[in-house]
C-alpha positions in Angstrom: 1.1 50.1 0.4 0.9 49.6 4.3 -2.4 49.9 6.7 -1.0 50.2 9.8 -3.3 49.5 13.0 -2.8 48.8 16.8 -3.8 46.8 19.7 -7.1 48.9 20.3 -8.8 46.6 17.9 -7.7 48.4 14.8 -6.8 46.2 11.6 -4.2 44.9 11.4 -0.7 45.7 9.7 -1.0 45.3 6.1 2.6 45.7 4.0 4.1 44.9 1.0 6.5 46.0 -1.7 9.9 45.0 -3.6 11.8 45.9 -0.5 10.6 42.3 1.5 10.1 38.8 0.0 8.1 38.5 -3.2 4.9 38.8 -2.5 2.8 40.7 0.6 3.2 40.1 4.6 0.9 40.0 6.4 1.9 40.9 10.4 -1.0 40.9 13.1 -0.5 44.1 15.5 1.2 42.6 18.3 5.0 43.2 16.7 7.1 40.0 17.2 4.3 38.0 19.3 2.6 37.3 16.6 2.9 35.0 13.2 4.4 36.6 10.0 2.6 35.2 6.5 4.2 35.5 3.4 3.4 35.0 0.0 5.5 32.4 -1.9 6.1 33.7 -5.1 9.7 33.1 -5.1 8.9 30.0 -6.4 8.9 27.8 -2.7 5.4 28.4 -1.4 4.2 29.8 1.2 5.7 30.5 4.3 4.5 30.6 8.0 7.3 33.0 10.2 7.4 32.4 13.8 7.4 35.9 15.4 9.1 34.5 18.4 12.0 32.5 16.5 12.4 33.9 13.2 12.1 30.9 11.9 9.9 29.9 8.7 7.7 26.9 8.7 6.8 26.1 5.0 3.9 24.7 3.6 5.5 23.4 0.8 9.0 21.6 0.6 11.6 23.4 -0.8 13.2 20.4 -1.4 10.5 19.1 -3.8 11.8 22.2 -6.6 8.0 23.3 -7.5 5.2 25.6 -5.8 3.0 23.4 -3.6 5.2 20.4 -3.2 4.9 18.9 -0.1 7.7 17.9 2.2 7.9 14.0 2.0 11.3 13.1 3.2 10.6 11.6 6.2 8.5 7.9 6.1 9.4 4.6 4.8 11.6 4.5 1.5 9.6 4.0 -1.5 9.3 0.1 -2.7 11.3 -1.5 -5.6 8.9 -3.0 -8.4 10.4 -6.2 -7.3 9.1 -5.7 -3.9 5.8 -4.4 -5.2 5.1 -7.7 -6.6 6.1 -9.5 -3.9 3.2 -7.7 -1.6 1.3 -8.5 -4.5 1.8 -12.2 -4.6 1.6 -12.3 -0.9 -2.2 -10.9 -1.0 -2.9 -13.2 -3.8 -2.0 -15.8 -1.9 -4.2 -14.8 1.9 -6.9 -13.7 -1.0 -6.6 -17.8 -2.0 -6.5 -19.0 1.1 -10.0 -16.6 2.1 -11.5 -17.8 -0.9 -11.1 -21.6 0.3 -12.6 -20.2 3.7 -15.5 -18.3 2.1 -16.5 -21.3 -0.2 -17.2 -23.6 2.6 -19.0 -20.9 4.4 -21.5 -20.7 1.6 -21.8 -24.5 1.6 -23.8 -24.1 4.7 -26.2 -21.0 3.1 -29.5 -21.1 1.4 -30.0 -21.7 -2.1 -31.0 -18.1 -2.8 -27.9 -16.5 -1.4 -25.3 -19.2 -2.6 -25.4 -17.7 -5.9 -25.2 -14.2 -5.5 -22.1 -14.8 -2.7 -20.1 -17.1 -4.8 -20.4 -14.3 -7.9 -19.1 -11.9 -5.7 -16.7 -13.6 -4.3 -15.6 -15.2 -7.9 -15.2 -11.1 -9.4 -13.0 -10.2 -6.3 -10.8 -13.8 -7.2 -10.9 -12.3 -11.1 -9.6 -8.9 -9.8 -6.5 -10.5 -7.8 -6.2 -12.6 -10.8 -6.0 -9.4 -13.3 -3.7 -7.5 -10.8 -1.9 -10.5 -10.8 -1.0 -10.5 -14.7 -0.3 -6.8 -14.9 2.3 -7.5 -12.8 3.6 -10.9 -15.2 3.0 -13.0 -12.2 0.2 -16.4 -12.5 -1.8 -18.6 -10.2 -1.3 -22.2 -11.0 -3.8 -24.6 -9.6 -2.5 -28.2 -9.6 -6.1 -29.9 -7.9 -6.8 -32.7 -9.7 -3.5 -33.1 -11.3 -1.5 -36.5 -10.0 1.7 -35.6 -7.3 4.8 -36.7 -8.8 7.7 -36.1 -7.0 9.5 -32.6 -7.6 6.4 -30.6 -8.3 6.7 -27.4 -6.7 4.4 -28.3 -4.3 4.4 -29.1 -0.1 2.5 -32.1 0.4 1.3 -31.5 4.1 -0.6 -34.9 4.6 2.7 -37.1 2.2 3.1 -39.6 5.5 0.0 -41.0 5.3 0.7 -43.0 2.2 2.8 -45.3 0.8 5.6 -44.7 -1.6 3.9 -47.2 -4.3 -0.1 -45.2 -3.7 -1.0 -43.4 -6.8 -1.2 -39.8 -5.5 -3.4 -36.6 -6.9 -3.6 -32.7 -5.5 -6.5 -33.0 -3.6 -6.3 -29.6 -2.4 -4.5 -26.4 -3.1 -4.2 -24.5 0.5 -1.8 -22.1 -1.2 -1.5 -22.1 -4.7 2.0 -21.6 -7.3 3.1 -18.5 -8.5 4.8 -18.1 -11.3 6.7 -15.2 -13.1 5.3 -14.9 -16.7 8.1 -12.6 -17.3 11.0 -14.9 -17.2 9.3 -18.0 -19.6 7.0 -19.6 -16.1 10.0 -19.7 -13.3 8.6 -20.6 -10.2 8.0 -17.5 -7.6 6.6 -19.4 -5.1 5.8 -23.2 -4.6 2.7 -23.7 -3.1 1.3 -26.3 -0.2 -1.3 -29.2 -1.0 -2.9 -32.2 0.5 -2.7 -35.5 -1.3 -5.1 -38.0 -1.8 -5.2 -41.9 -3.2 -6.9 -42.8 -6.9 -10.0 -43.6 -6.9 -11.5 -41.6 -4.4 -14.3 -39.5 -5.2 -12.6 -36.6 -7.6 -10.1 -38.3 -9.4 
């Protein structure tokens, strides 16, 4: 079947049949000026024919092996789980970090919105933390524990005492990860400030 038309503002050219690709083209009435549209039923998609080049420009990669499959081969490579989890344990740790921020922010609010900020900010800490253990990675917070050497911890403030002071975790400014998976190995040591016994806390 064909409806032929010209450049007197008929319709245009209308063809089809077993004799092309699978499927109809579609060719404006301008000849070889114009854009050629096939149907993809040969199982690549649809294509988009240049009338100038004669080249096709598909909608769909052919690469991909199914109808509708989109081209994806150029971009960054696709991510390891191992490196997944390291992004992961990365945010936990800025989300840790914020939270410390956040907390002393709300220390300065009313009465009436402490509450409803610290809930929110305590789900959003909960969702890290659940993220967190589908990936068989844990948050360890060591405030309030005492510093003995070898923790796997970076005392920032460890000058300021002596070596005989009885030391605890004051603070947690980033806090230990560690890898469920493999029976609690460290993935990542964390960084702390110190402070005597016997100061408020302990």
């Amino acid at each position: 079947m064909a409806i032929e038309g010209s450049e007197g503002g008929q319709p245009p050219e209308v063809s089809g049949g077993p004799e092309g690709l699978a499927g109809p083209a579609v060719r404006d009435s301008l000849g070889d000026h114009g854009p050629e549209v096939r149907d993809g039923l040969d199982g690549h998609g649809p294509a988009v024919r240049d009338g100038r080049s004669g080249q096709d420009v598909r909608e769909a990669g052919e690469s991909c092996g199914r109808p509708g499959a989109a081209d994806v081969r150029e971009g960054p490579a696709a991510l390891s789980a191992e490196e997944w989890r390291k992004l992961l344990a990365g945010m936990a740790v800025e989300a840790w970090r914020f939270g410390r921020v956040f907390m002393r922010l709300l220390a300065r609010a009313g009465a009436g919105e402490h509450g409803r900020f610290e809930s929110q900010l305590r789900w959003f800490l909960k969702k890290t933390e659940e993220a967190m253990d589908r990936a068989g990675l844990a948050i360890v917070n060591l405030e309030g524990h005492q510093y003995e050497h070898g923790m796997p911890v970076t005392p920032v403030n460890i000058d300021d005492f002596a070596p005989e002071d009885e030391l605890y975790v004051e603070q947690m400014l980033e806090p230990v990860i560690i890898d469920k998976g493999r029976g609690g190995d460290l993935w990542r040591s964390g960084t702390v400030t110190l402070r005597k016994a016997g100061r408020a806390g302990s």
